[in-house]
C-alpha positions as CSV (number, residue, x, y, z in Angstrom):
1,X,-10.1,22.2,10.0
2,X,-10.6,25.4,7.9
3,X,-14.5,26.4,7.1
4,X,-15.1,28.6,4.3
5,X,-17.9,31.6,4.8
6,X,-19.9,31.8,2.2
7,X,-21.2,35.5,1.0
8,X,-24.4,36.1,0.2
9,X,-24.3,40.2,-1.2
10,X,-27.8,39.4,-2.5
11,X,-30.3,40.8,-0.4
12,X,-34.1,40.3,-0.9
13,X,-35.7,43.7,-0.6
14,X,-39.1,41.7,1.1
15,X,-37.7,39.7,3.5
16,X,-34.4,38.6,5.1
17,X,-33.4,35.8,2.5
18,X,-29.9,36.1,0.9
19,X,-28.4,34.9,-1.7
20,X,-25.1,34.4,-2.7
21,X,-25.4,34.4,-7.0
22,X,-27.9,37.2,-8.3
23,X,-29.8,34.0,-9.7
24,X,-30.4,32.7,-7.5
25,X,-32.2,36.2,-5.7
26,X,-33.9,36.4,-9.1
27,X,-36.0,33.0,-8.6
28,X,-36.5,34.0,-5.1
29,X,-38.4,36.8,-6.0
30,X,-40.7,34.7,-7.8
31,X,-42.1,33.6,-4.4
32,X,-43.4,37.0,-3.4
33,X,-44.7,37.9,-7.1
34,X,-46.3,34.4,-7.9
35,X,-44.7,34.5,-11.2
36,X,-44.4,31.4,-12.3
37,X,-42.9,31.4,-16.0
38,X,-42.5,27.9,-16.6
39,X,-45.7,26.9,-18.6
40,X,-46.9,22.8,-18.7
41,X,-48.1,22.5,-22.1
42,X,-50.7,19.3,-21.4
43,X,-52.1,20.9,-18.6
44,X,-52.7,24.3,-16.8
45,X,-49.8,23.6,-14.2
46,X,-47.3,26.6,-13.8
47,X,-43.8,26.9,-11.7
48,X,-41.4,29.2,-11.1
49,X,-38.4,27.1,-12.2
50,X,-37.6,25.6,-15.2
51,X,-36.6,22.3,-13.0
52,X,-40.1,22.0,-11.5
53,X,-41.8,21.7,-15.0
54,X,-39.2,19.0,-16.2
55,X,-39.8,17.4,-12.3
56,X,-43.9,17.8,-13.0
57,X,-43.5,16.8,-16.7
58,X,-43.0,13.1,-15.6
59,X,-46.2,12.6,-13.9
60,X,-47.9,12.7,-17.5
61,X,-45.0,10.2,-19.1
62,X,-45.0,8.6,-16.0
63,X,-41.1,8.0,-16.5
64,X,-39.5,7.1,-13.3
65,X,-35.8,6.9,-14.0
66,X,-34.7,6.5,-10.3
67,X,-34.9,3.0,-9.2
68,X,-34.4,1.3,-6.1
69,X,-32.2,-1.6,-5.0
70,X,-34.2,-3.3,-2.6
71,X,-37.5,-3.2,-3.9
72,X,-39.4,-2.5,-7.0
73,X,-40.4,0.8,-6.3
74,X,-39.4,3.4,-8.6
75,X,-39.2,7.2,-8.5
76,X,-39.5,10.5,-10.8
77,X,-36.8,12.4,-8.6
78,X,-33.5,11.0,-7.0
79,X,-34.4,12.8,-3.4
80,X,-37.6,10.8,-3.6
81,X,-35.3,7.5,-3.9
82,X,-33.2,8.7,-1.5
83,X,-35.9,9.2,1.5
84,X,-37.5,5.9,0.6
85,X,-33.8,4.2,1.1
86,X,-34.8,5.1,4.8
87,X,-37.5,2.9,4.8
88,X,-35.6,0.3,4.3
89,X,-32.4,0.9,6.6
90,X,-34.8,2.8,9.2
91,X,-32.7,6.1,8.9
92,X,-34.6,8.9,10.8
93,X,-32.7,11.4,11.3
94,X,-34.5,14.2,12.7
95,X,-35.6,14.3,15.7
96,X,-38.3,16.2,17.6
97,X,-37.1,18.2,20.9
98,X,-40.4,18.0,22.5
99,X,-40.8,14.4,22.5
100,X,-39.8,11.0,21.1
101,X,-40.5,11.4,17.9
102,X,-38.4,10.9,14.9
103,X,-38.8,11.2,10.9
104,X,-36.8,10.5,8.2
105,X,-37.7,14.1,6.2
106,X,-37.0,17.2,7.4
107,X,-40.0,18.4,6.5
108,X,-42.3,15.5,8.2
109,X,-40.7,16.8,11.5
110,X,-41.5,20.5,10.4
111,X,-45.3,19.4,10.1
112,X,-44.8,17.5,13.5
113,X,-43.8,20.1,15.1
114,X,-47.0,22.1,14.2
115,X,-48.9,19.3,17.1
116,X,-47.2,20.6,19.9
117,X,-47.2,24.2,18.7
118,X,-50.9,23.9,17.6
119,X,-49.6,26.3,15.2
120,X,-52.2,26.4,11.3
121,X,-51.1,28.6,9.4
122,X,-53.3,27.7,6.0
123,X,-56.5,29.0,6.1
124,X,-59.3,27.8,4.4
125,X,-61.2,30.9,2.3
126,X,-64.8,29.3,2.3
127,X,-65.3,28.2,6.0
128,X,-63.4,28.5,9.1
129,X,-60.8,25.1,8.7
130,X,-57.2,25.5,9.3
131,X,-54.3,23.2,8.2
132,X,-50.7,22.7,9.5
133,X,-49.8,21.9,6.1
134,X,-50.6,23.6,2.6
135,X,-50.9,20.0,0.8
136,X,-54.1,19.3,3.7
137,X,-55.4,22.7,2.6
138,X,-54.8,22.1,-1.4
139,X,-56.5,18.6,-0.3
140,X,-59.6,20.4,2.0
141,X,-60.6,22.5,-1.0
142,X,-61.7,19.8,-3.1
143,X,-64.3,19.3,-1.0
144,X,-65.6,23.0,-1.7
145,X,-65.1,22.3,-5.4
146,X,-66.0,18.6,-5.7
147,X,-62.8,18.3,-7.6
148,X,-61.5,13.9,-7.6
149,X,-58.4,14.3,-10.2
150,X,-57.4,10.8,-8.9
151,X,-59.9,8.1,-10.9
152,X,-59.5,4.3,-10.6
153,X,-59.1,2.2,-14.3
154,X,-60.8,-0.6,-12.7
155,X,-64.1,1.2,-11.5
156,X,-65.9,4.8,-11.5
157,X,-64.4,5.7,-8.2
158,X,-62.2,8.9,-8.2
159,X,-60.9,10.6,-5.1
160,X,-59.1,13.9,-4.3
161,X,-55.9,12.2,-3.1
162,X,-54.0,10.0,-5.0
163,X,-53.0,7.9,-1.9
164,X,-56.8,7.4,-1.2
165,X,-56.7,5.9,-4.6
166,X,-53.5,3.9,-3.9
167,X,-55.6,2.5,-1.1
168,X,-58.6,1.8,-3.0
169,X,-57.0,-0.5,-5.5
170,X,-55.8,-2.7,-2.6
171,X,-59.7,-3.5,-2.4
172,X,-59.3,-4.8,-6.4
173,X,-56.5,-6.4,-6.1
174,X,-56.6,-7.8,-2.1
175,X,-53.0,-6.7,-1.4
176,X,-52.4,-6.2,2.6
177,X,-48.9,-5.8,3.0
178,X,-48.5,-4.3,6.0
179,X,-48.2,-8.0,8.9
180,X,-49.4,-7.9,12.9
181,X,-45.9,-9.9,14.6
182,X,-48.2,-10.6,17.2
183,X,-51.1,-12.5,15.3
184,X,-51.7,-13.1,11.6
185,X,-53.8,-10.3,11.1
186,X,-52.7,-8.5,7.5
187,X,-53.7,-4.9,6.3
188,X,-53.5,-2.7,3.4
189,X,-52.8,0.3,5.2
190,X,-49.9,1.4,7.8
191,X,-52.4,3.2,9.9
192,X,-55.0,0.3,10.1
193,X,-51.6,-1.9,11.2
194,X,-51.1,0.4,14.3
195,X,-54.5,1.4,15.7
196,X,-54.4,-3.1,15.6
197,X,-51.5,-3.3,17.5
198,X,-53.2,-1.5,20.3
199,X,-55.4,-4.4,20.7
200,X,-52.7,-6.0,21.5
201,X,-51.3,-3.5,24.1
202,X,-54.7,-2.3,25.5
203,X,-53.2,1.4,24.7
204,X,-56.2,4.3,24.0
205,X,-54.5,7.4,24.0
206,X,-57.8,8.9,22.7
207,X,-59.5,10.5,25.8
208,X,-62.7,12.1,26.1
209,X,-62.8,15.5,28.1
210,X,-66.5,14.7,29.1
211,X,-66.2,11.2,30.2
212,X,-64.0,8.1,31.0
213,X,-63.9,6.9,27.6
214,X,-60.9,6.5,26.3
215,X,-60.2,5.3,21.5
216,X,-57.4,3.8,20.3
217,X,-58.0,6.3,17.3
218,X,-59.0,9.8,16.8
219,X,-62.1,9.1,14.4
220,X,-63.3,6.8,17.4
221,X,-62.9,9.4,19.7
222,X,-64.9,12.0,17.1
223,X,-67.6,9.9,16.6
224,X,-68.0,9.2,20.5
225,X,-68.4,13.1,21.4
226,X,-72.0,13.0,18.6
227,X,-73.0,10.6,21.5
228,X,-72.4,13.8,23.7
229,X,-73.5,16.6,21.0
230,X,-76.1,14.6,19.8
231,X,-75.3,16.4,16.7
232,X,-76.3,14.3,13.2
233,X,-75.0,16.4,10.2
234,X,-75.7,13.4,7.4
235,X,-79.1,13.8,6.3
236,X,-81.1,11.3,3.6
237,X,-82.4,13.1,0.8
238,X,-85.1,9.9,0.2
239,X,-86.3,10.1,3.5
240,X,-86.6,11.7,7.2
241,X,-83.2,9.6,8.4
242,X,-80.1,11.6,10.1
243,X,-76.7,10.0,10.6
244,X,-74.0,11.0,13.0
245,X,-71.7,9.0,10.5
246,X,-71.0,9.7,6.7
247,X,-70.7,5.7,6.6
248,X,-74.0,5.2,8.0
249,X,-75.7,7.3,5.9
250,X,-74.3,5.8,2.8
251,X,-75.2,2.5,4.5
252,X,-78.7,3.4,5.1
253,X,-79.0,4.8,1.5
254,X,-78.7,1.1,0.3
255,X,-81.5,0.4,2.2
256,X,-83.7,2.9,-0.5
257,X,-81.2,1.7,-3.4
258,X,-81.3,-2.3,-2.3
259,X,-77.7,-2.6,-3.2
260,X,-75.9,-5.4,-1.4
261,X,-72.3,-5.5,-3.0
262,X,-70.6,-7.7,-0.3
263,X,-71.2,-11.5,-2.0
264,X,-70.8,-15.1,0.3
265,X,-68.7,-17.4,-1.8
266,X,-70.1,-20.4,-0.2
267,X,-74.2,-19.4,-0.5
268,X,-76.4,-16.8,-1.7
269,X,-76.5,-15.0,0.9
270,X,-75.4,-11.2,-0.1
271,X,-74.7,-8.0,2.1
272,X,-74.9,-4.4,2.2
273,X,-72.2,-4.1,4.7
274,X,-68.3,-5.7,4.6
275,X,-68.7,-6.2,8.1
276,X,-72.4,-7.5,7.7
277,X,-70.5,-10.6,5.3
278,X,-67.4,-10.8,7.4
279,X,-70.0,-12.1,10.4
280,X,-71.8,-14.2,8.2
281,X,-69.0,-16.1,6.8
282,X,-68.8,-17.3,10.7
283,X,-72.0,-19.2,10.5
284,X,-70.1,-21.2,8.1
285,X,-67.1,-21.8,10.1
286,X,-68.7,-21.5,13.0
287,X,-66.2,-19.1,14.2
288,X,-67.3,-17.5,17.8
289,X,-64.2,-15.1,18.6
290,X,-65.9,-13.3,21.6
291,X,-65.5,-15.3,24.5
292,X,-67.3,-14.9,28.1
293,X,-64.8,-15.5,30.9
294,X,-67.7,-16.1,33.3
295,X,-69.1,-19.1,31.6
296,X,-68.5,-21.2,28.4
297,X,-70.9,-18.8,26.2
298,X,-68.9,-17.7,23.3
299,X,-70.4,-15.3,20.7
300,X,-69.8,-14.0,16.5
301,X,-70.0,-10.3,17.5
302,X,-68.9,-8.5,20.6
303,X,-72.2,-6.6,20.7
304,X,-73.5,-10.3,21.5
305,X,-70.9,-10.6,24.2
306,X,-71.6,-7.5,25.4
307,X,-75.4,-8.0,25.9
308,X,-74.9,-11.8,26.9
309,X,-72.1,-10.1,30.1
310,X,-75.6,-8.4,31.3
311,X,-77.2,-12.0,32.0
312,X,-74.5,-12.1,34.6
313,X,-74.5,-8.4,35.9
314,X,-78.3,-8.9,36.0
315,X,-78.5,-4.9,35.0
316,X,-81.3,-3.5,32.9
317,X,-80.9,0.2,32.4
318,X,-83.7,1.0,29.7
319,X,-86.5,1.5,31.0
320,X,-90.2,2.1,29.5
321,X,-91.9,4.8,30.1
322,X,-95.4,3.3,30.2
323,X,-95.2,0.8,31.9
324,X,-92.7,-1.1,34.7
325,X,-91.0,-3.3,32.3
326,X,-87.0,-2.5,31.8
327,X,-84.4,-4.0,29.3
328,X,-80.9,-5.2,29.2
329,X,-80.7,-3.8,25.5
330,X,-81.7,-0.4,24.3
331,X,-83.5,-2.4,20.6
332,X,-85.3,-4.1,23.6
333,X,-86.8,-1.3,24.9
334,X,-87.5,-0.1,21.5
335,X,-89.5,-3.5,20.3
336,X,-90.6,-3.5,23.8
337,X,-92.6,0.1,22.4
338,X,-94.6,-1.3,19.9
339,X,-97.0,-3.6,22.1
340,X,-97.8,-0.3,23.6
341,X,-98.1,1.3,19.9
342,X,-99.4,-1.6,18.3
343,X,-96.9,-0.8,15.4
344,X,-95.5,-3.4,13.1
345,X,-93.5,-1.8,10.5
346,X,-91.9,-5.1,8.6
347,X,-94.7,-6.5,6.2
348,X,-94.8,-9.7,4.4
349,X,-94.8,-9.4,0.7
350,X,-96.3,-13.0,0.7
351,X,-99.2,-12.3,2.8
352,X,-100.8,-10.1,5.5
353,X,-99.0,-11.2,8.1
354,X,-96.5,-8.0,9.7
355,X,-94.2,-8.0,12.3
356,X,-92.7,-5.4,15.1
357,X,-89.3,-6.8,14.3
358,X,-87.3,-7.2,11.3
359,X,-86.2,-11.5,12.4
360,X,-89.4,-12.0,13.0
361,X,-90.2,-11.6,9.5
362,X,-87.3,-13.0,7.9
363,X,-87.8,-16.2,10.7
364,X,-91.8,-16.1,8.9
365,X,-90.3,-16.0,5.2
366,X,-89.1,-19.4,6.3
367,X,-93.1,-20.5,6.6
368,X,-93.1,-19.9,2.7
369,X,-89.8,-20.9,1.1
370,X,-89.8,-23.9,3.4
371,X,-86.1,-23.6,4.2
372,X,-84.6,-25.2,6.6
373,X,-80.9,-24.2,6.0
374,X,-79.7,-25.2,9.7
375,X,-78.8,-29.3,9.9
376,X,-77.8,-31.1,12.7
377,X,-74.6,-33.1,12.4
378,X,-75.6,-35.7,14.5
379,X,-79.0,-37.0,13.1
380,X,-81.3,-35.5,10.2
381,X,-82.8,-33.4,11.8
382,X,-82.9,-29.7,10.3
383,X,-84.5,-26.4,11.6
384,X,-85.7,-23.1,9.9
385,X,-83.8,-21.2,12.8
386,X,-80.4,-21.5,14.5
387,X,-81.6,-21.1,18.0
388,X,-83.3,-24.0,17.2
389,X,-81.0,-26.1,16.0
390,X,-79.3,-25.0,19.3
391,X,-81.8,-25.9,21.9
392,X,-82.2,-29.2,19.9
393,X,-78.4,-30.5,20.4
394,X,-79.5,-30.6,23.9
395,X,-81.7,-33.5,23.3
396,X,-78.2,-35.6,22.1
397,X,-75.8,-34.1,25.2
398,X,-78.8,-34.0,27.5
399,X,-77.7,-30.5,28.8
400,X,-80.5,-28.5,30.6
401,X,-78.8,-25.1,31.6
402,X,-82.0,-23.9,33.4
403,X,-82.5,-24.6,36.7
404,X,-85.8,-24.3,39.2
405,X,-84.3,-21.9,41.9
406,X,-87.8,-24.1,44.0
407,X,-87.0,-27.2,43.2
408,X,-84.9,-29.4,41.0
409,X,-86.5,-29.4,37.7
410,X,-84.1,-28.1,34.3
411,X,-84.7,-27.2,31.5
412,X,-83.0,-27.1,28.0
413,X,-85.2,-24.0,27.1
414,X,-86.0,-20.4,29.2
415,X,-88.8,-20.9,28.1
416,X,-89.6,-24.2,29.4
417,X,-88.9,-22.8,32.5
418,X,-90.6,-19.4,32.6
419,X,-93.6,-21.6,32.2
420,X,-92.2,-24.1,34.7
421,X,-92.4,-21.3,37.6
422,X,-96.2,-20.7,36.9
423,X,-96.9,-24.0,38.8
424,X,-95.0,-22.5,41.7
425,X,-96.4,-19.2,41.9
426,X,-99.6,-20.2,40.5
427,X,-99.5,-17.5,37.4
428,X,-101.9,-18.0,35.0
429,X,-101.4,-15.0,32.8
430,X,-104.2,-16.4,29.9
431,X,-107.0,-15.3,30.9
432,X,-110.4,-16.2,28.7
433,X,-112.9,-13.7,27.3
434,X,-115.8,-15.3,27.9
435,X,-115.7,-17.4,31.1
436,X,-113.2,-16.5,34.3
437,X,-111.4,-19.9,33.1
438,X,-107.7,-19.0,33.3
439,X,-104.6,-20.9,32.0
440,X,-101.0,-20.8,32.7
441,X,-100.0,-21.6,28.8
442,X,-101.4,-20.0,25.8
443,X,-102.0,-23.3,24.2
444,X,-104.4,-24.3,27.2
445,X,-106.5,-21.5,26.8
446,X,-106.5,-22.1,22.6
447,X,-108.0,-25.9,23.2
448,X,-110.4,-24.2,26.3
449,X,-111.5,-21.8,23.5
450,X,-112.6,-24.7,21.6
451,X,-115.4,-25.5,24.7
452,X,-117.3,-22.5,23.5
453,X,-117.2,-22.7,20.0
């Protein structure tokens, strides 16, 4: 088969490009002069070619004349269209040497290949960030300037990318489009889809170089090594409070603000956090996803799981400082601190009562609204508290989990138990201020009390 040479007697003077039409050399040149001719007359956007203002020109009409096939999804240019087609027949024709990778633009595998060279060639002029790609540069600087072009119809939210704003209109209109095969888990984002599929496949590429742990994603992995650093650049302009997370800080700030955006449709119950609601809307369906496999105990979060796997380890790593008592939970220890510091910092707005922690005041509240909001399903009995709506189904099934390592007395409650073990080891921790009369429960030594006055 005869191949035709094609001469190119059109040599840049600047570098070794060549051209074969004197045109074509002339536009060229344009790249090393930064001339760009080509004027938009609605906005301050310039080009070197007259085909890259008509291109440009459509993202104010919006006109998108190249449609595809398959989907509704339309485009401004045909090579647009035509790398989308992939998507939907899977076409990815270039593939990376170095590994298995594979991308349906040549230029995706031009930035890919950037990973394994470690090569950044965009340098940021205000601080010392690098980029593999000129768009992540173009897309850094906005966050020198502040500059969010890309501003949502629906609400005041703008964002420097416009795919950060594609994604925040999923959150208006609830779209999740990309499906686990695995389970029925939905998401709105491609990303979100695959770091999920690893909790399916136990993968964590992530690994720390300090320690053993290992993330399914990258911005685990960062956030892990501020455990290491201890570094916590996010700092409260209300108040003293550092953050190691932008997220927590804006969190924290709604704690000064009292916003609590995240509504339950079945109560009034109301949120600052999505994640805050999406475990509250358990105690209606009385989901308990986090299941022990060393006893029935089953749990709404897996930080509950997590402490409740210590009742069976037996370990209790936090330790005070004051005295000999140790913790299974770090917030343990911490409450633990204030019988040493006397220190109640949640206050009733009601009365004078205070509290060291935050449940016991919201469990007080209770002692003023009168709600009961927890009912039992087999008589009418209801409780202020769901621990004791708990310990109170054990009157119907007659279940009494703790057992007298002495003898064979159980119990439905610790508690009950704790106190239990006094008559065995003769403990009588209440001791009475103004006789040596001693008492194994506190409400003993109330009705002695009553011998005096």
């Amino acid at each position: 088969m005869m191949t035709h040479i094609v001469e190119k007697p059109f040599q840049c003077d600047l570098c070794d490009s060549a051209f074969s039409q004197k045109r074509y050399l002339k536009r060229h040149m344009m790249t090393h002069t930064g001339e760009k001719p080509f004027q938009c007359d609605t906005c301050d956007s310039a080009f070197s070619q007259k085909i890259y203002l008509k291109r440009h020109m459509m993202t104010h009409t919006g006109e998108k004349p190249f449609q595809c096939d398959m989907c509704d999804s339309a485009f401004s240019r045909k090579g647009d269209l035509k790398h989308h087609m992939m998507i939907h027949t899977g076409e990815k024709p270039f593939q990376c040497d170095t590994c298995d990778s594979a991308f349906s633009k040549k230029s995706n595998l031009k930035d890919h290949m950037m990973t394994h060279t470690g090569e950044k060639p965009f340098q940021c002029d205000t601080c010392d960030s690098a980029f593999s790609q000129k768009r992540r540069l173009k897309y850094h600087m906005m966050n020198h300037t502040g500059e969010k072009p890309f501003q949502c119809d629906m609400c005041g939210s703008a964002f420097s990318q416009n795919g950060d704003l594609k994604r925040h209109m999923m959150t208006h209109t609830g779209e999740k489009p990309f499906q686990c095969n695995l389970c029925d888990s939905v998401f709105s984002q491609k990303v979100s889809l695959k770091y999920h599929m690893m909790t399916h496949t136990g993968e964590k590429p992530f690994q720390c170089n300090l320690c053993d742990s290992a993330f399914s994603n990258k911005s685990s992995l960062k956030y892990h090594m501020v455990t290491h650093t201890g570094e916590k650049p996010f700092q409260c302009n209300l108040c003293d409070s550092v953050f190691s997370r932008k997220g927590s800080l804006k969190d924290h700030m709604m704690t000064h603000t009292g916003e609590k955006p995240f509504q339950c449709d079945l109560c009034d119950s109301a949120f600052s956090r999505k994640g805050n609601l999406k475990d509250h809307m358990m105690t209606h369906t009385g989901e308990e996803p986090f299941r022990c496999n060393l006893c029935d105990s089953a749990f709404l979060q897996k930080s509950g799981l997590k402490y409740h796997m210590v009742t069976h380890t037996g370990e209790k790593p936090f330790q005070c400082n004051l005295c000999d008592s140790v913790f299974s939970q770090k917030g343990s220890l911490k409450y633990h601190m204030m019988t040493h510091t006397g220190e109640k910092p949640f206050q009733c707005n009601l009365c004078d009562s205070a509290f060291s922690h935050k449940s016991s005041l919201k469990y007080h509240m209770v002692t003023h609204t009168g709600e009961k909001p927890f009912q039992c399903n087999l008589c009418d009995s209801v409780f202020s508290r769901k621990g004791n709506l708990k310990h109170h189904m054990m009157t119907h099934t007659g279940e009494k989990p703790f057992r007298c390592d002495t003898c064979d007395s159980a119990f439905s409650k610790k508690d009950d138990l704790k106190r239990h073990m006094m008559t065995h080891t003769g403990e009588k921790p209440f001791q009475c201020d103004m006789c040596d009369s001693a008492f194994s429960r506190k409400r003993d030594l109330n009705r002695h009390m009553m011998t005096h006055t």
